[in-house]
DRENVEX-207429 format. One line per field, with one value per atom (N, C-alpha, C): residue number from 1; atom name; x, y, z. Coordinates in pm, whole numbers, plus 32768, in hexadecimal, padded with zeros to 4 digits. Atoms other than C-alpha are relative to their C-alpha. Layout:
BEGIN
seq	(NUM;...) .
atom	(CA;...) .
px	(X;...) .
py	(Y;...) .
pz	(Z;...) .
END
This chain:
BEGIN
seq	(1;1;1;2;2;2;3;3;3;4;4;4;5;5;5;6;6;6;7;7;7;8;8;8;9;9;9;10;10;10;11;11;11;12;12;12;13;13;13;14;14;14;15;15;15;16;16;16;17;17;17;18;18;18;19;19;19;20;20;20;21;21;21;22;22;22;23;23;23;24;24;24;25;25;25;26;26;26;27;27;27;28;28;28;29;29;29;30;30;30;31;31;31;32;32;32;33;33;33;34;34;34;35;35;35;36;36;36;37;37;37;38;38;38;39;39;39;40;40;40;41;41;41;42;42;42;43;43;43;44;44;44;45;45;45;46;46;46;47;47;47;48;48;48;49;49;49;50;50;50;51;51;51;52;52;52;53;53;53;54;54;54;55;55;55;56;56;56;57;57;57;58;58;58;59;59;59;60;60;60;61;61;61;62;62;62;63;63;63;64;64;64;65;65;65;66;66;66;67;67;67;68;68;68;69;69;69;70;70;70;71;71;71;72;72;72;73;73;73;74;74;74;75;75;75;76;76;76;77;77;77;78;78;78;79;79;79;80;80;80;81;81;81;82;82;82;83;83;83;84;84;84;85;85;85;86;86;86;87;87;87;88;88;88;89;89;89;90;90;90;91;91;91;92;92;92;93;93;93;94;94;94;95;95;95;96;96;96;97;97;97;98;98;98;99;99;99;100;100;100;101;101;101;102;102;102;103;103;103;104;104;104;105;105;105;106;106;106;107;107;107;108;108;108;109;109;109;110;110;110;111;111;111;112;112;112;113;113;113;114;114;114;115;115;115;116;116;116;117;117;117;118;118;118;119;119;119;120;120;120;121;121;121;122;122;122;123;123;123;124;124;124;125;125;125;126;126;126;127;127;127;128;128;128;129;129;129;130;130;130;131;131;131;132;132;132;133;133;133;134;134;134;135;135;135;136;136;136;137;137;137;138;138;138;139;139;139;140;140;140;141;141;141;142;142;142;143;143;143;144;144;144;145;145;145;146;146;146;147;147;147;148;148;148;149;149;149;150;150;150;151;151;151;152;152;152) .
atom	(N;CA;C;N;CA;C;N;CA;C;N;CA;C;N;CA;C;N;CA;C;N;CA;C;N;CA;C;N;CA;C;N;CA;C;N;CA;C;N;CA;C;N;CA;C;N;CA;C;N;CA;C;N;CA;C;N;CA;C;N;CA;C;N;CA;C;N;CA;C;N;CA;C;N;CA;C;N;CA;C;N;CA;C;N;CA;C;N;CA;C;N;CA;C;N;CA;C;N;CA;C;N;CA;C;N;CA;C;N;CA;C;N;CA;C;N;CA;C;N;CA;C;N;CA;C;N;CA;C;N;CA;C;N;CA;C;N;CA;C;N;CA;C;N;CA;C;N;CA;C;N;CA;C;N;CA;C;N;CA;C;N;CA;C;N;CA;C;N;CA;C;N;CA;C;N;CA;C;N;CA;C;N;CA;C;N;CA;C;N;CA;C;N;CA;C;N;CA;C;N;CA;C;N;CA;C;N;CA;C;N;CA;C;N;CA;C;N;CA;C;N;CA;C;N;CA;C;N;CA;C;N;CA;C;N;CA;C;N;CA;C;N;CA;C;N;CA;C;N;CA;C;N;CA;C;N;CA;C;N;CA;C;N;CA;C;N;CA;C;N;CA;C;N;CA;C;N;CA;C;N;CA;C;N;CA;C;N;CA;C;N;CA;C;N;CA;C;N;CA;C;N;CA;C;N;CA;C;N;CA;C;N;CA;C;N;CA;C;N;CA;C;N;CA;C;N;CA;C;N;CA;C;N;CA;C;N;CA;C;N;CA;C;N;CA;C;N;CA;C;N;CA;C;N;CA;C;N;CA;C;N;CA;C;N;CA;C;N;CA;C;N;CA;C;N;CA;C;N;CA;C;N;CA;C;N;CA;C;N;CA;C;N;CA;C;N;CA;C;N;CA;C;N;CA;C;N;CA;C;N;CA;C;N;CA;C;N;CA;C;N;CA;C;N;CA;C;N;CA;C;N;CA;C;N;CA;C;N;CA;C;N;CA;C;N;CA;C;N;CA;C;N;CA;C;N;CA;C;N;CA;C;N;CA;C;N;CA;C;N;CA;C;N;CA;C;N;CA;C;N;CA;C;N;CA;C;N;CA;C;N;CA;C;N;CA;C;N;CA;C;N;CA;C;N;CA;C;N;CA;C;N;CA;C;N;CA;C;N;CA;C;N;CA;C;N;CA;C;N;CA;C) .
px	(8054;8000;8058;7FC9;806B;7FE8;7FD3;80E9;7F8C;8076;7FB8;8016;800E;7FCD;7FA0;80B4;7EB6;7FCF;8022;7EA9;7FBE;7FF9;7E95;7F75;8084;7D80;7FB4;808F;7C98;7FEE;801E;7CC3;7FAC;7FE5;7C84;7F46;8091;7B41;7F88;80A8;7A89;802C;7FDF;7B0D;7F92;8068;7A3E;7F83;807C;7913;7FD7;802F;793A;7FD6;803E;7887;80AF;7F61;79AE;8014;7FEF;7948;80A3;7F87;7A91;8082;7F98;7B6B;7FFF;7FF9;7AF6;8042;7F92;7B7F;809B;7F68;7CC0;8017;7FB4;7CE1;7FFE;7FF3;7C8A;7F81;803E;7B5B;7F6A;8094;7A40;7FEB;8029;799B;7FD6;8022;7968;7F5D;7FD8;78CC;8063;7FE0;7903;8077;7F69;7A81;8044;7FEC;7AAA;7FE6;8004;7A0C;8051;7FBC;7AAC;807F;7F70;7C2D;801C;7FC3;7D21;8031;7FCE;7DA3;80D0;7F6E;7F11;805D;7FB8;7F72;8046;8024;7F62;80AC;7F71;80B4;8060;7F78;8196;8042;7F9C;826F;7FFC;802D;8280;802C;7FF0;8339;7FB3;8083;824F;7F7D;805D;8142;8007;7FFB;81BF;800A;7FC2;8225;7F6A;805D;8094;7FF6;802D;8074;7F76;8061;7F29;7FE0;8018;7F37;7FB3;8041;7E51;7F96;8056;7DA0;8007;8022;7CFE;7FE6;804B;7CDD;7FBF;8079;7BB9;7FE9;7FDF;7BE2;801B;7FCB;7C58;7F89;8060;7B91;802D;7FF2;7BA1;8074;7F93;7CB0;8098;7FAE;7D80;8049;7FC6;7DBE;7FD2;805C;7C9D;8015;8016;7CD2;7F84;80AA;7BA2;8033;7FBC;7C16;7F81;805E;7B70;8063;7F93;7C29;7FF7;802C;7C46;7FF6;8011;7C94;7F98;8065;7B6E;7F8D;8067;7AA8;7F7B;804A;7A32;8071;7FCB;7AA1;8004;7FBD;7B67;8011;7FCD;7BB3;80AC;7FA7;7D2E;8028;7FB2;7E08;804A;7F4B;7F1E;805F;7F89;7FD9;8029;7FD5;7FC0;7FE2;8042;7F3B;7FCD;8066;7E56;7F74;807B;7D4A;7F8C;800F;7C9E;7F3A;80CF;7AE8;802A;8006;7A93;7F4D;8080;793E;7FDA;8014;784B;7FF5;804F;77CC;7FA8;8072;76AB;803C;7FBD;776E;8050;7F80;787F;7FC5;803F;7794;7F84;807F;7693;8032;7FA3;77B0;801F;8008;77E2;7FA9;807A;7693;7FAF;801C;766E;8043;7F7C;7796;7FEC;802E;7720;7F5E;808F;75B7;8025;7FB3;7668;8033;7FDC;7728;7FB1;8055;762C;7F63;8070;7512;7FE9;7FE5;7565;7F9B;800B;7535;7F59;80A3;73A7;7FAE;8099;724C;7FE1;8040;7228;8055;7FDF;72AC;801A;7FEC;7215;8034;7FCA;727D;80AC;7F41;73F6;8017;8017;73A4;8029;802B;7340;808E;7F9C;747A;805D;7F74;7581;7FD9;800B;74C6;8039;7FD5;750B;80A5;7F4A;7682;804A;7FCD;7692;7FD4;8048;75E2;8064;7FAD;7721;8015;7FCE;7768;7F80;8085;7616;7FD6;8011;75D2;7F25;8077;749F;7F94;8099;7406;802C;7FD1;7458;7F85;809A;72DC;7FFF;7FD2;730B;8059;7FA7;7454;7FBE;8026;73EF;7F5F;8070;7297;803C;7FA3;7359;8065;7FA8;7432;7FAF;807C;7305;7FCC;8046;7276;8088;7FC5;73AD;8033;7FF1;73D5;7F73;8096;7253;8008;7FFF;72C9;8083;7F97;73E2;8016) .
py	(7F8A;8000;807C;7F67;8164;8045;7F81;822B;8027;7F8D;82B7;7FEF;7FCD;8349;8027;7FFB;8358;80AF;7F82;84DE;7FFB;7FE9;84BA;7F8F;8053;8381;805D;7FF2;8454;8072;7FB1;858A;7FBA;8035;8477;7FE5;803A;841C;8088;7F55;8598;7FE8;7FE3;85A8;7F97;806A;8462;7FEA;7FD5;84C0;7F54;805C;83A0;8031;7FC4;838B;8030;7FDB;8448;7F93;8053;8305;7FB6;8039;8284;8041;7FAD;83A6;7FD0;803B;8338;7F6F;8089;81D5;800F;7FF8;824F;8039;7FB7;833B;7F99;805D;81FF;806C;7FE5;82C6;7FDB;8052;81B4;7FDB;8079;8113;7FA4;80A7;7FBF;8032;80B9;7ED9;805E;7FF5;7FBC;8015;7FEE;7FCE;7F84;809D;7E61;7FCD;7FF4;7E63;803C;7F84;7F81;801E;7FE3;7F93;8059;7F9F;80AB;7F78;809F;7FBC;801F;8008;7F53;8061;7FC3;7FEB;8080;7F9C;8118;8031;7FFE;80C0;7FD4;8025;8048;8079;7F9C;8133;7FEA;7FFE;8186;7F83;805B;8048;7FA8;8053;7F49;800F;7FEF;7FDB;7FF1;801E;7FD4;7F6A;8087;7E67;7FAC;8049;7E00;8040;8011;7E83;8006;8003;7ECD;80B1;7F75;8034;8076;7F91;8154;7FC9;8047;80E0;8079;7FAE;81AB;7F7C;8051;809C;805B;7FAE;80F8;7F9E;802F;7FE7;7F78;809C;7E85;7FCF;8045;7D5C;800E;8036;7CF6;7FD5;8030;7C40;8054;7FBA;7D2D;7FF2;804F;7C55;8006;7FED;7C9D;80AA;7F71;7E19;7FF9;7FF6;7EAA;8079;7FAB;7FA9;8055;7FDE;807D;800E;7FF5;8075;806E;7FA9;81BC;8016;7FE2;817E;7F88;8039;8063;801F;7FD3;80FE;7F85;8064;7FE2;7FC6;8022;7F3C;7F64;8088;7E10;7FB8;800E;7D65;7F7C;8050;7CAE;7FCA;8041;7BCF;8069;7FC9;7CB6;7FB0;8042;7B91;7FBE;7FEC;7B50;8058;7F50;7C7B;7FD5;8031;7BA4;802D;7FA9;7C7A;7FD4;8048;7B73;802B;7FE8;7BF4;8093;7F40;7D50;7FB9;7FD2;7DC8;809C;7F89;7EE0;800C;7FDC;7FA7;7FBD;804C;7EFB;7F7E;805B;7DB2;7FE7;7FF3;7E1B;8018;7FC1;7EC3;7F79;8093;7D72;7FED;8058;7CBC;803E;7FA8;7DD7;7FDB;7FC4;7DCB;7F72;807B;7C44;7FC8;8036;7C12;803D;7FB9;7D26;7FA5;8035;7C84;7F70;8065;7B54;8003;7FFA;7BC2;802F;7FA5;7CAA;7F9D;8030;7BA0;7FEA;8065;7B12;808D;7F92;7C82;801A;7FB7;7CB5;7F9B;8062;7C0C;7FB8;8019;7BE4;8019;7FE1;7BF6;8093;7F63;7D29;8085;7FA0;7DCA;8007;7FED;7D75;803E;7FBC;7DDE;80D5;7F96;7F2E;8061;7FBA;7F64;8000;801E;7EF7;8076;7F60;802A;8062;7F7B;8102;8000;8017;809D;8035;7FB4;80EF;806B;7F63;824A;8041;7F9F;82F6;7FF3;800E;8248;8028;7FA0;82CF;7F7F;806F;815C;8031;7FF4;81D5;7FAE;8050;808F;7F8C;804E;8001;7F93;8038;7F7D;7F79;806B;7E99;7FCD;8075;7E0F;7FC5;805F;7DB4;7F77;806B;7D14;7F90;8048;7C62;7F83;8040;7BCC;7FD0;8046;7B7C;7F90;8087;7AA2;7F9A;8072;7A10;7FAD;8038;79BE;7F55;8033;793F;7F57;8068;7850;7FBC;8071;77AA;7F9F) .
pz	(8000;8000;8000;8024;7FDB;8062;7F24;815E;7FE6;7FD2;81D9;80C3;7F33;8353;8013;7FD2;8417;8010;8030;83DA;7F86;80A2;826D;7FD9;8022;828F;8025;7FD5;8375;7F87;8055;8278;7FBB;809E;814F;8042;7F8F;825E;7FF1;8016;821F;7F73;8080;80BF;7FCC;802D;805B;8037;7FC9;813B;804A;7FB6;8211;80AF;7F68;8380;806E;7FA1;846D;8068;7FE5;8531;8016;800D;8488;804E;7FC1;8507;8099;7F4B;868F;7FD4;7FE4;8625;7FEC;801A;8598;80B6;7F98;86C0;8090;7F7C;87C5;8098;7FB8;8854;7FD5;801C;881A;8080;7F7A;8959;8008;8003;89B2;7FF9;8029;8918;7F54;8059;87EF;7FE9;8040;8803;7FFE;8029;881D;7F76;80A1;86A6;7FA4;808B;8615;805F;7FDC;8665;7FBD;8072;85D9;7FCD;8048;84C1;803A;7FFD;84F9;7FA5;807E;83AD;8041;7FC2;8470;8035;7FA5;8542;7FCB;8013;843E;7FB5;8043;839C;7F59;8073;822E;7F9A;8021;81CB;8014;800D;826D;7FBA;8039;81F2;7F68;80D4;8064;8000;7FE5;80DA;7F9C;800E;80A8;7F51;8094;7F20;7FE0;8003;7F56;7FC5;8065;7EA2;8060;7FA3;7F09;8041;7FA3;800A;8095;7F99;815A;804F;7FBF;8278;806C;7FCB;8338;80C3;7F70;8472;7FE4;8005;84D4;805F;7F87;85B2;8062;7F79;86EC;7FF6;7FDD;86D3;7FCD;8035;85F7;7F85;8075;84D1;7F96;8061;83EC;7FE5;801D;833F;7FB6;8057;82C3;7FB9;806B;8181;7FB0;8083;808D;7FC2;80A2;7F3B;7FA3;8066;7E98;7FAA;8077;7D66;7FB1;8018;7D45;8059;7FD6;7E1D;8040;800B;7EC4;8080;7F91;801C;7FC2;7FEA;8087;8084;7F5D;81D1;7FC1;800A;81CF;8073;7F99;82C7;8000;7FF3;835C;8001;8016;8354;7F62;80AA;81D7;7FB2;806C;814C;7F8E;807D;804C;7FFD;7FD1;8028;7F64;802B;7F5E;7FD1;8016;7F76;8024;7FEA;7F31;8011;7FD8;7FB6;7FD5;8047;7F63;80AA;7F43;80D6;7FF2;7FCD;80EE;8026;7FEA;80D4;80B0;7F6B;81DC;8082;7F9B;82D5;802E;7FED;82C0;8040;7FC3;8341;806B;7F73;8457;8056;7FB5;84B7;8047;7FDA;84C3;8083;7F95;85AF;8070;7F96;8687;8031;7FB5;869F;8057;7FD8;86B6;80AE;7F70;8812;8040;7F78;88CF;7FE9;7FF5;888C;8075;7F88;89ED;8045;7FB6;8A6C;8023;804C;89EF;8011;7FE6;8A3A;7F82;8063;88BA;7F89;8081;8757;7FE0;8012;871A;8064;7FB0;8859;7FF3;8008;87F1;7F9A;808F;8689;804F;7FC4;873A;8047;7FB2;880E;7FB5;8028;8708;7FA1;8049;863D;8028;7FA1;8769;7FD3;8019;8767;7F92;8098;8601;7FCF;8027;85F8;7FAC;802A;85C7;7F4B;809E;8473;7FA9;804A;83E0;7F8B;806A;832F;7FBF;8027;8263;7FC5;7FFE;8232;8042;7F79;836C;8002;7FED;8371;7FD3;8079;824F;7FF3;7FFD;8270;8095;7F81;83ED;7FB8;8036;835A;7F83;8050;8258;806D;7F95;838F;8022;7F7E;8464;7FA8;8060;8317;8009;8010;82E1;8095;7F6D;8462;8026;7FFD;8456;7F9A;8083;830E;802D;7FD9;83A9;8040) .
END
């Protein structure tokens, strides 16, 4: 990939009219549960050699998992996100947002189910959690989850 410092991502973060959401993950001011999801990505801390190391071109990463191993990217010059291994940098499935954010939103219902009387009351809170990112059809990917939850 091509040096980007986490100055130059959050700029790249208003410039592309993404939620400033991302800027609190770079900067490491998310709160549990939501900073256990959304890490600053590693990329973040290597220097301008590691980072050309992965060959992954213009790319903005936007956060890592839980564990710290999964980057989550947008690709600027395809315009179009990725998630890779930091340990191989095979960044092998691209996603559109709707795609990437499903998979957010499943994993979150997924953990705080325990938390909630009901489906829809976890549905409900993992919305709250995600206000900041402004997902405008939050409704419909969650109902989309709940069928395919219902069909499995």
């Amino acid at each position: 990939m091509n040096y980007i410092p986490r100055e130059k991502a959050k700029e790249l973060i208003g410039e592309f009219g993404f939620s400033k959401f991302f800027i609190d993950v770079i900067d490491g001011k998310l709160d549990s549960p939501l900073s256990i999801y959304f890490g600053c990505p590693t990329l973040y801390f290597l220097n301008d050699e590691e980072q050309k190391a992965y060959n992954l071109g213009d790319i903005l990463p936007l956060w890592e998992d839980a564990g710290g191993y999964m980057q989550y990217a947008y690709d600027i010059d395809k315009k179009d996100y990725f998630c890779f291994d930091i340990e191989d940098g095979d960044a092998s499935s691209r996603y559109t947002w709707d795609e990437l954010i499903k998979s957010v939103i499943d994993t979150l219902i997924e953990h705080e189910y325990d938390d909630h009387e009901n489906l829809e009351e976890t549905i409900s809170a993992v919305k709250l959690l995600l206000a900041d990112l402004k997902i405008e059809n939050f409704d419909k990917l969650s109902a989309d989850i709940k069928n395919e939850w219902k069909n499995s």
